[in-house]
C-alpha positions as CSV (number, residue, x, y, z in Angstrom):
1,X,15.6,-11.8,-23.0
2,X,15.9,-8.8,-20.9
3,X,14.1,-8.8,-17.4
4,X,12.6,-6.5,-15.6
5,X,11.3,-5.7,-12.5
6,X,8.3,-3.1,-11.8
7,X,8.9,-1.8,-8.8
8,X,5.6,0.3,-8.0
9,X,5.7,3.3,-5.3
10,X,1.9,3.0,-4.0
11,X,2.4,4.6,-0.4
12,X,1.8,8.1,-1.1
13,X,-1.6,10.3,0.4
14,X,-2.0,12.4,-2.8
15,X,-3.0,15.9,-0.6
16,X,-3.4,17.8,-3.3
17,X,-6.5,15.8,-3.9
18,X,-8.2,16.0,-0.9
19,X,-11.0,15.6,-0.7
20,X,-11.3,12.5,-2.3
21,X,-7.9,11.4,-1.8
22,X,-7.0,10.5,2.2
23,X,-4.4,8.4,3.9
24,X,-6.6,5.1,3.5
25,X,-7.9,5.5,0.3
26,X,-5.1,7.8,-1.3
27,X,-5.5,9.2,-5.4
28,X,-3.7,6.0,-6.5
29,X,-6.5,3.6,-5.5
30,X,-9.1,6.0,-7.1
31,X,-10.4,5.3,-10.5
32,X,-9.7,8.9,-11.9
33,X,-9.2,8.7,-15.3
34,X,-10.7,5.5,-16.5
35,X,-12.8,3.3,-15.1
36,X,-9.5,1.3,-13.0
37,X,-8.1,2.5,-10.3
38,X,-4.6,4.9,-11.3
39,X,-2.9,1.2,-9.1
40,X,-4.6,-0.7,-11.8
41,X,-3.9,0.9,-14.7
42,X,-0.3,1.2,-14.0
43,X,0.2,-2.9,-13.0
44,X,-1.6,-3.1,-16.6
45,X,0.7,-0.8,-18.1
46,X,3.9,-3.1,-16.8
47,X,2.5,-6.2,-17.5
48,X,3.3,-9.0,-20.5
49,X,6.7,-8.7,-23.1
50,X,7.6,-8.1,-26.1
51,X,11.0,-8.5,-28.5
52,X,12.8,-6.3,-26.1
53,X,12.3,-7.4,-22.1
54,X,9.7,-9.1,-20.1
55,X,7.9,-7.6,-17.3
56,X,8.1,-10.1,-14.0
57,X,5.4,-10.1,-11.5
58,X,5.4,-6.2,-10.2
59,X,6.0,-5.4,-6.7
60,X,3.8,-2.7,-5.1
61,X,5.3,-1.2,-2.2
62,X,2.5,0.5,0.4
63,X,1.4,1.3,3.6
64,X,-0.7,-1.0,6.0
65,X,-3.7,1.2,5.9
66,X,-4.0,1.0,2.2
67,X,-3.0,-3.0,2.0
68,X,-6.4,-4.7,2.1
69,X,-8.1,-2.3,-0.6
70,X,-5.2,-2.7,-2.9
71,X,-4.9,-6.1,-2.8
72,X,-8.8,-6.3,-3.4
73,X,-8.3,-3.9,-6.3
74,X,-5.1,-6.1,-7.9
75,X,-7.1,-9.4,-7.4
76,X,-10.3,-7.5,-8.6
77,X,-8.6,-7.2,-12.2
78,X,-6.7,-10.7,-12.4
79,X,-3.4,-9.2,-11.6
80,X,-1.3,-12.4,-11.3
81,X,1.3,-13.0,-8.9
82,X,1.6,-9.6,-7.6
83,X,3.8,-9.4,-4.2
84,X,3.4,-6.4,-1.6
85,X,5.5,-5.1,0.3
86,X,4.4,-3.5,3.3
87,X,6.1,-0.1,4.6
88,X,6.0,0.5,8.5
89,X,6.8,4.1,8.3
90,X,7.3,6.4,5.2
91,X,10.6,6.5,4.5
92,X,10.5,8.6,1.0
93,X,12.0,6.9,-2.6
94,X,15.5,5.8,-2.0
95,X,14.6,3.4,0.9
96,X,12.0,1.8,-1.3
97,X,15.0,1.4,-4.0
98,X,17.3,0.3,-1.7
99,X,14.5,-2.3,-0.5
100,X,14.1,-3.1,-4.1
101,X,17.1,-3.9,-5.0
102,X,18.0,-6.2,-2.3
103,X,14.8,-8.6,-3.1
104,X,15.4,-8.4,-7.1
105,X,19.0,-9.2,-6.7
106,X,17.7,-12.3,-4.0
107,X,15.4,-13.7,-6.1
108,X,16.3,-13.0,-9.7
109,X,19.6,-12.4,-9.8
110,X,22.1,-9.2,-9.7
111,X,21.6,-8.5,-13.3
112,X,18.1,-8.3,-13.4
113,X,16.9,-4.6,-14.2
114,X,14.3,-2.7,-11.9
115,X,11.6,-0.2,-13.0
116,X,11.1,1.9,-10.4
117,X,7.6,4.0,-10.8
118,X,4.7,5.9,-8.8
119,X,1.4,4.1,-8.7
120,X,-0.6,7.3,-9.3
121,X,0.9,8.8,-12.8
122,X,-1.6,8.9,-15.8
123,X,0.7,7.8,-19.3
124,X,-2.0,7.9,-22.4
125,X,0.5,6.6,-24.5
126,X,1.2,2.9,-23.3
127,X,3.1,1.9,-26.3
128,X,4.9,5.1,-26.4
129,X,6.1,4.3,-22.6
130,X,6.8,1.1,-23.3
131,X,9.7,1.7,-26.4
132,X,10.9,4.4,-23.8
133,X,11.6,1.3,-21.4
134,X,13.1,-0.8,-24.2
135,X,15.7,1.7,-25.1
136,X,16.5,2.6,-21.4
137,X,16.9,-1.2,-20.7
138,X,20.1,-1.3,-23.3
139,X,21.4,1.6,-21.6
140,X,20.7,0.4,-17.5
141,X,22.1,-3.4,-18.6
142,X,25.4,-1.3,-19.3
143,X,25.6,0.6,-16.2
144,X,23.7,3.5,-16.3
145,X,20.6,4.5,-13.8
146,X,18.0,6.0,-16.1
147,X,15.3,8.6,-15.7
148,X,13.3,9.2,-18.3
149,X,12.3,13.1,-19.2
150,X,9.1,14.8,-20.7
151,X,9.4,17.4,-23.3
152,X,8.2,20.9,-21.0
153,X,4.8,21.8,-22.6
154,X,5.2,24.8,-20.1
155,X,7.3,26.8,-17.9
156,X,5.8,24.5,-14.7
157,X,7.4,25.3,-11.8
158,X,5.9,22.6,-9.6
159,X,7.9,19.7,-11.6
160,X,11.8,19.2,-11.5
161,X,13.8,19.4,-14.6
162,X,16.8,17.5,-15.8
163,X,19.3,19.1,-18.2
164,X,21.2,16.5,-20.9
165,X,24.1,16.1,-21.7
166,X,26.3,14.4,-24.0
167,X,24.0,12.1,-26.2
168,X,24.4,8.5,-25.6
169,X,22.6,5.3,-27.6
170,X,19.0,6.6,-27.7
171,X,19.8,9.0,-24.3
172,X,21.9,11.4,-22.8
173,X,24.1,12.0,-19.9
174,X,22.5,14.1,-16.9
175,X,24.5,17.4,-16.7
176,X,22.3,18.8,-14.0
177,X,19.4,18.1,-12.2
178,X,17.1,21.5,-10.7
179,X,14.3,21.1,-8.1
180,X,11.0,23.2,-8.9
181,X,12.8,26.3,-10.1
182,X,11.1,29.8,-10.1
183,X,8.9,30.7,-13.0
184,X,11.7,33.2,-14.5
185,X,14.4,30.2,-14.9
186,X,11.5,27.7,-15.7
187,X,10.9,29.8,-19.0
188,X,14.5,30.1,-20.0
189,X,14.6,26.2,-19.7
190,X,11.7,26.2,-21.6
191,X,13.2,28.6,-24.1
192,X,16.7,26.4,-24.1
193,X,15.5,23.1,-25.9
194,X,17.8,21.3,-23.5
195,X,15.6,20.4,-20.0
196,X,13.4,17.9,-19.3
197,X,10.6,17.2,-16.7
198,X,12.1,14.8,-14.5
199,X,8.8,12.4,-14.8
200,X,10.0,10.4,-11.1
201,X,10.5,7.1,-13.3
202,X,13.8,4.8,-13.1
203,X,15.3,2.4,-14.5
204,X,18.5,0.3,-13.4
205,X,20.1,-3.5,-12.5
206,X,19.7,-4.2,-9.1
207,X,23.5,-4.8,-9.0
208,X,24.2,-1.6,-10.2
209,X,22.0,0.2,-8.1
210,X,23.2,-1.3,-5.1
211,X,26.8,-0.7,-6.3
212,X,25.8,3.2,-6.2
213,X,24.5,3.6,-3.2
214,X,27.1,1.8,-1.4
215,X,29.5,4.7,-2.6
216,X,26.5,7.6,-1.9
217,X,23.9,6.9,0.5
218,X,25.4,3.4,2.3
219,X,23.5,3.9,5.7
220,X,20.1,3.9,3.3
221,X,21.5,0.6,2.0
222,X,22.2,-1.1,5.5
223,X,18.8,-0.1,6.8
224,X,17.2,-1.3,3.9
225,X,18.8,-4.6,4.0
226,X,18.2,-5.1,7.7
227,X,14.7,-4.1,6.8
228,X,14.2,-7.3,4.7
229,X,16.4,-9.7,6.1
230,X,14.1,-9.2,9.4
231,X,11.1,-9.0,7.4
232,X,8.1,-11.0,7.8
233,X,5.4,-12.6,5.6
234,X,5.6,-14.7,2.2
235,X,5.9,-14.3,-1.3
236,X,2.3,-12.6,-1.6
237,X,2.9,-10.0,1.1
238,X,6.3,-9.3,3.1
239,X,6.5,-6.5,5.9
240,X,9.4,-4.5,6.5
241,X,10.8,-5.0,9.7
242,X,9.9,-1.8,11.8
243,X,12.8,-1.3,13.7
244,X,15.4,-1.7,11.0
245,X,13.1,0.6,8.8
246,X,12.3,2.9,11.2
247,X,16.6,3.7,11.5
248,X,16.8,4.6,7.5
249,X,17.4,8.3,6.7
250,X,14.1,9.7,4.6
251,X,15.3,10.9,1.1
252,X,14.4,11.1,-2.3
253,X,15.8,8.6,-4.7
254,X,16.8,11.7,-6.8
255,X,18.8,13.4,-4.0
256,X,20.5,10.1,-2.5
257,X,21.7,8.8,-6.0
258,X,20.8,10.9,-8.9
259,X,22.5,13.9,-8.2
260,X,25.4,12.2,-7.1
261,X,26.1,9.6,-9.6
262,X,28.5,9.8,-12.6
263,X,26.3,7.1,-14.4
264,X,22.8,9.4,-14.8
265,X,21.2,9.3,-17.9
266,X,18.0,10.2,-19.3
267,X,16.0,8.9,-21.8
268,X,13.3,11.4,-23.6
269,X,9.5,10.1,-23.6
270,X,7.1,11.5,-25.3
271,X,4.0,9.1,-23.3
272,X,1.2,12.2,-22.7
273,X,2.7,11.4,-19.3
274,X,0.9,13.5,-16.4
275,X,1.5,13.4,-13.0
276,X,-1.8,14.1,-11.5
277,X,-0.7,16.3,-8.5
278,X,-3.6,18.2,-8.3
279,X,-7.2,18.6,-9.8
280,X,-6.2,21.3,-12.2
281,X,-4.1,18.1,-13.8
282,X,-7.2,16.3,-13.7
283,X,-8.8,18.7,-16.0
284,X,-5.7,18.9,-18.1
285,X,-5.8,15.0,-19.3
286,X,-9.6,14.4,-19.3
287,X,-11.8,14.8,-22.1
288,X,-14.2,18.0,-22.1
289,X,-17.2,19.0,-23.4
290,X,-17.9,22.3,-25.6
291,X,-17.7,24.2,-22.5
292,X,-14.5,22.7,-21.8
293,X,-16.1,20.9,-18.8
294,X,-15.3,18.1,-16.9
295,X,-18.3,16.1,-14.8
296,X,-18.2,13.2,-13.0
297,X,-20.8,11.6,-11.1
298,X,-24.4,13.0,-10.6
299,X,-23.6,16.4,-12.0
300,X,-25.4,19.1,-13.4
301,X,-24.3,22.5,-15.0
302,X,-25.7,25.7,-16.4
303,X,-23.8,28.4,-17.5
304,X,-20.5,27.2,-16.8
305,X,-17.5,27.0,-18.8
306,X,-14.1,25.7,-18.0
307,X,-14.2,23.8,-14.6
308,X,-14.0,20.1,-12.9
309,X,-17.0,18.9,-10.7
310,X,-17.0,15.4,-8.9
311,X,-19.7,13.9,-7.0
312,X,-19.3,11.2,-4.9
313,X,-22.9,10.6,-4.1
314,X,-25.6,13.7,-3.6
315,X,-26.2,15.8,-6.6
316,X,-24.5,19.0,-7.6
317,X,-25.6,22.4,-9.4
318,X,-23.1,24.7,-10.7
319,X,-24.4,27.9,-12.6
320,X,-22.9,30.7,-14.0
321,X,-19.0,30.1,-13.0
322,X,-15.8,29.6,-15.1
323,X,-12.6,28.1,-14.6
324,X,-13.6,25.9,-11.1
325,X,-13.1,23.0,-9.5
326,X,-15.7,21.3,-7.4
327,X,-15.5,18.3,-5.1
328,X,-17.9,16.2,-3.4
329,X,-18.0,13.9,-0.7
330,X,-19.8,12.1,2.3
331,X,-18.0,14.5,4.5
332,X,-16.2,17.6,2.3
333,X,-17.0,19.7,-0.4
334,X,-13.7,21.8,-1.9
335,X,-14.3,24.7,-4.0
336,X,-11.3,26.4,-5.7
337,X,-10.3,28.6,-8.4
338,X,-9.1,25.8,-11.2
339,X,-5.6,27.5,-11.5
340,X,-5.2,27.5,-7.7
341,X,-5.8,23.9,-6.9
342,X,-1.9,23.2,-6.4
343,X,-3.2,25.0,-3.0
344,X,-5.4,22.3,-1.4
345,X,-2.5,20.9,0.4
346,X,-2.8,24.2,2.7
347,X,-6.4,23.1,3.8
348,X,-4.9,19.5,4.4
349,X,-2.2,21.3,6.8
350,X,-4.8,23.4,8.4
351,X,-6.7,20.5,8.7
352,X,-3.8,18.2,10.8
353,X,-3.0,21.1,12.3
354,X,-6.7,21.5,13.6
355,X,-6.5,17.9,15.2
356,X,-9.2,16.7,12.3
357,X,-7.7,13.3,11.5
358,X,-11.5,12.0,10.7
359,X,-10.8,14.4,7.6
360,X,-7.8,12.9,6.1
């Protein structure tokens, strides 16, 4: 039976949901859509097997400052022998899939196939996501690195899109990959049939994988490897070494490997797959009431149709608004136009630059 490694990215600070997501206690280790934590749900979500592969014990790859809650939170839910792998600095995606495949091909073997996802993605459809795996695992055990690509619902221009190619067994080959394009080209991919989200989920062997980026990015493969073979800590929690970590270039797994290699494929997924960048997102995925609104927490609303209000703690009134979102915490209250929260990373930056570090 096939074997696979979850590999889950949990180091990220979510900005885009400030207020209630900061570099401590970051979106991921929120419960936001359910009543688990986003960290939860997705260790459930790559858990057990079936006829196809089995899921191995997932590694979560983090940050020191979010370490303790997320190991309370894994243990919390009965998560099993979960191993994290503590980060020193951020060093963006391919680091953290260079890291990966260096312990996967220790420990289980070259062959072994890695699932490399973010923490903080919402997927409704867990069956859905998990065939998607089982016919990207054929494809990875013969060479390929896979991505896996949402049908556009929209001409976004805050996602990347992948174009296919040739079809291959239950895939395609990548032709071309596009960062965030303009909303003019976003519609004619839209309007093509052809493009993709590019949903920022991988699968590959560890062999493989490391055979790539010895040809593409081999100075993020050195570093990485120093990185664990000076690393410290057991088989519940291992910390990059800093120096050796420190020394890797920062860049996106997409950049360093996908858009170089001749082995890119994609694999469509149709998962209700969401990426929850911001609380417009939020909105998007939840369930509403008539007045298409979305409450959590000790709410109350009159005359108000179309908008997202969280409370942390102390009530909140909204009357006679449309089409908001409201947060509320102990120490911050957001109020934005629904269709403009992709903005609140421009009050985080005001914020940093304002010397306000009690605020993120």
């Amino acid at each position: 039976m096939t074997r696979i490694v979850p590999v889950i990215m949990s180091g990220g600070s979510g900005t885009r949901l400030w207020p209630l997501s900061r570099t401590a206690h970051p979106k991921q280790l929120h419960a936001l859509v359910s009543d688990r934590t986003m960290l939860q749900e997705t260790v459930r979500r790559v858990s057990g097997a079936n006829e196809h592969y089995r899921f191995e014990p997932p590694i979560v790859v983090l940050n020191e400052r979010q370490c303790d809650l997320a190991r309370s939170q894994l243990e919390a839910m009965d998560a099993g022998a979960v191993r994290l792998v503590v980060e020193p600095v951020g060093r963006n995606t391919a680091p953290v899939a260079a890291v990966a495949a260096e312990l996967v091909r220790r420990e289980h073997g070259e062959d072994t196939l890695i699932l490399l996802l973010p923490a903080d993605h919402h997927i409704r459809d867990a069956a859905g996501f998990r065939a998607a795996v089982a016919t990207g695992a054929g494809l990875a055990e013969n060479g390929h690195i896979i991505t896996f690509g949402i049908q556009p619902e929209r001409p976004e221009t805050g996602y990347g899109y992948i174009r296919r190619g040739e079809p291959l067994d239950g895939g395609y080959r990548v032709r071309a990959f596009t960062e965030k394009p303009d909303l003019e080209r976003a519609r004619g991919f839209l309007a093509d049939g052809g493009y993709y989200w590019n949903a920022g989920i991988f699968l590959f062997g560890a062999g493989h994988l490391a055979a790539e980026m010895s040809k593409h990015c081999p100075d993020v493969l050195t570093a990485s490897r120093a990185a664990v073979e000076a690393a410290a800590g057991d088989r519940s929690t291992l910390r990059l070494d800093a120096a050796a970590f420190s020394a890797c270039p920062s860049i996106s797994f997409d950049y360093a490997v996908m858009e170089r290699t001749e082995n890119a494929a994609v694999v469509p997924a149709d998962i209700g797959w969401s990426d929850v960048g911001a609380w417009g997102a939020l909105w998007d995925i939840a369930e509403r009431d008539a007045a298409g609104n979305v409450t959590r927490g000790d709410v109350d609303l009159v005359d108000t149709r179309g908008s997202y209000v969280l409370s942390t703690g102390r009530k909140v009134g909204v009357i006679g608004v449309d089409d908001l979102v409201v947060v509320e915490t102990a120490d911050a209250v957001l109020v934005t136009r629904r269709e403009a929260s992709q903005s609140v990373k421009s009050i985080v930056e005001a914020l940093q630059a304002g010397g306000r570090a009690d605020l993120l």
